[in-house]
C-alpha positions as CSV (number, residue, x, y, z in Angstrom):
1,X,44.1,12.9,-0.8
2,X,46.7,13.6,2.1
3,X,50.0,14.7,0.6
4,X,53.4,12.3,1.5
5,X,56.2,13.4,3.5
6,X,59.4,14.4,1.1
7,X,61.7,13.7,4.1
8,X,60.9,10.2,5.0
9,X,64.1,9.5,7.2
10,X,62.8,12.4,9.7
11,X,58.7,10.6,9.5
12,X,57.7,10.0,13.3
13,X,55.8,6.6,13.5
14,X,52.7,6.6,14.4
15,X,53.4,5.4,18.1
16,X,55.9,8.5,18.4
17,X,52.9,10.8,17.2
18,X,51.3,9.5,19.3
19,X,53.4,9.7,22.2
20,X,53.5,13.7,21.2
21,X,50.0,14.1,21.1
22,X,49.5,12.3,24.4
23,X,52.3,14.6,26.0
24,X,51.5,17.9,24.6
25,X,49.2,20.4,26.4
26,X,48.6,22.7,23.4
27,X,48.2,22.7,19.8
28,X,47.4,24.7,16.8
29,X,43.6,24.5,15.4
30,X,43.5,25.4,12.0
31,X,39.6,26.0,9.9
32,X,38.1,27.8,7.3
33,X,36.9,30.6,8.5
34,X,32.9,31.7,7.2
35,X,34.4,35.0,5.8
36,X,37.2,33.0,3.2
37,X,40.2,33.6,5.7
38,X,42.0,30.7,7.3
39,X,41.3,30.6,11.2
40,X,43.5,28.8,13.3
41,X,43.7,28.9,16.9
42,X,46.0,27.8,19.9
43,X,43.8,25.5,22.2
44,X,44.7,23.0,25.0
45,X,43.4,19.5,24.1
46,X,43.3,16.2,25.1
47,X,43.9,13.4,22.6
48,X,41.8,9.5,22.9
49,X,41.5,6.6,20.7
50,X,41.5,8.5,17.7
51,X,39.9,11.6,18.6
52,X,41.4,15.1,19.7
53,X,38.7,16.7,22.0
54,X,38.4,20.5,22.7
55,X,36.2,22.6,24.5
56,X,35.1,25.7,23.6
57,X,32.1,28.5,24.3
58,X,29.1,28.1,22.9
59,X,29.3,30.7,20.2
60,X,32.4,32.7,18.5
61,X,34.4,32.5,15.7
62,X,35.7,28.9,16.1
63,X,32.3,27.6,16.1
64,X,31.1,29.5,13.3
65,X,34.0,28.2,11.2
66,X,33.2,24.7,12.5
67,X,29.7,24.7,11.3
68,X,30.4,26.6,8.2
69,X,33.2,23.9,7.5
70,X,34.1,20.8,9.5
71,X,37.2,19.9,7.9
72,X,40.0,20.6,10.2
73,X,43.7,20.3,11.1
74,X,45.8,20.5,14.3
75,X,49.2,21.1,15.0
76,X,51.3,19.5,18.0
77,X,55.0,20.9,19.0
78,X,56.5,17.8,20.9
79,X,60.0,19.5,21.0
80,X,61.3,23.0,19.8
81,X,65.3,23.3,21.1
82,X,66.9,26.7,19.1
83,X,70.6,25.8,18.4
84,X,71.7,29.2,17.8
85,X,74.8,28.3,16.1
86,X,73.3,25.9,13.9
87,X,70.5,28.5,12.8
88,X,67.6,26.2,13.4
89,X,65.9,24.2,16.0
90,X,65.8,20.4,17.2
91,X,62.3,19.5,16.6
92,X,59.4,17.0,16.5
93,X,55.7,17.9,15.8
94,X,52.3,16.2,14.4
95,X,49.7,17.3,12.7
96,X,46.6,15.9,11.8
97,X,44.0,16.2,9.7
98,X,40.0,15.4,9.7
99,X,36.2,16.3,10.7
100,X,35.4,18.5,13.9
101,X,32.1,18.3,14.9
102,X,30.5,19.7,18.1
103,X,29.2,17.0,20.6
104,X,25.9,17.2,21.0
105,X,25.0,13.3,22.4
106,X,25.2,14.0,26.7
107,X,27.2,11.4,27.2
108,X,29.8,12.0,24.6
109,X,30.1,15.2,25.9
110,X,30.9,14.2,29.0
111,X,32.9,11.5,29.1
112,X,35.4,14.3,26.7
113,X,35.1,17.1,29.0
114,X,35.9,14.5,31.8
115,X,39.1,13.5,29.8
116,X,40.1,17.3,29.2
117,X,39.8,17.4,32.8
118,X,41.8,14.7,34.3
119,X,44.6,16.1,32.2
120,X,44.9,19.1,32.9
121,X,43.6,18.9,36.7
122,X,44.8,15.2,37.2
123,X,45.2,15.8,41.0
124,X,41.1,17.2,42.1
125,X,38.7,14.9,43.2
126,X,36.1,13.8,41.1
127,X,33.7,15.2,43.2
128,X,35.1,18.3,42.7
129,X,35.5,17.7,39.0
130,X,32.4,16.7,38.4
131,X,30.9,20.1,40.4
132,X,32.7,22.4,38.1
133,X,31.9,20.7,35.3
134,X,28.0,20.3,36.2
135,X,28.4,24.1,36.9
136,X,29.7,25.0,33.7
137,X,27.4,22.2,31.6
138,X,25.2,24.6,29.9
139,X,28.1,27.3,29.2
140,X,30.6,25.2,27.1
141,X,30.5,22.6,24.4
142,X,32.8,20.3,23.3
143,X,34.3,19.6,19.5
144,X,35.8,16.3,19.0
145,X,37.9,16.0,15.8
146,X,37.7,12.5,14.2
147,X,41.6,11.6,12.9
148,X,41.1,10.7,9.3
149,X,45.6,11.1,8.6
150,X,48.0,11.9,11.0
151,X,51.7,12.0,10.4
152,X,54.6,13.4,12.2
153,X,58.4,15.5,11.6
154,X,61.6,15.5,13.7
155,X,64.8,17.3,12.6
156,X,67.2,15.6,11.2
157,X,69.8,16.2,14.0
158,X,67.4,13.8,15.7
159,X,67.8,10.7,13.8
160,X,69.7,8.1,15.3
């Protein structure tokens, strides 16, 4: 189903994907898009048990593509180092494949956005958190994208 990696001396193990997608603040969200284009999308993220949560407005063109197909992929950049005089860059990445579906259970909803948050605001309150959060509830949604094969590339300068 899922192709295999030609360059299996630069495969990341899981745990190292893993460590990327915990680390990374930004990916690349790629769909079908409703009118036969490819859509794809740079999004900030937060990444749990399995699962790659986003958060989105209620309508536009990622949402449309979602619902016209859920079958996804997302793109992490761990490391990108240009080595001019090499004529390439030092890097690691992941990408994953699977379903994205929008949340539409409460409490799955909000235990996401709550995740998204303590990421990428790990220092307020929850009090506070939970104000913006309740202000914002009926302008958002959130898309959680189910990992169904995730695998993971470093250059070869990186191999030990």
């Amino acid at each position: 189903m899922f192709y295999e990696m030609r360059r299996k001396r630069q495969l990341l193990t899981s745990g190292e994907c893993e460590d990327i997608l915990n680390k990374g603040t930004s990916g690349v969200l790629a769909l079908y898009g409703s009118n036969g284009y490819p859509y794809a999308v740079p999004l900030s993220y937060v990444y749990s048990d399995g699962w790659i949560y986003f958060h989105s407005a209620i309508t536009g063109h990622k949402i449309d593509a979602i619902k016209f197909c859920p079958k996804a992929s997302f793109c992490v950049t761990g490391s990108d180092n240009v080595v001019p005089g090499e004529y390439t860059t030092y890097f690691s990445s992941v990408i994953v494949f699977g379903g994205i579906h929008i949340l539409d259970n409460k409490e799955e909803k909000m235990e996401a956005i709550k995740k998204l948050a303590v990421k990428y605001a790990a220092s307020t309150s929850e009090k506070d958190m939970l104000s913006v959060i309740n202000k914002e509830w009926e302008h958002f949604c959130i898309t959680g994208l189910l990992i169904e094969h995730m695998s993971g590339k470093k250059a070869k300068e990186l191999i030990k």
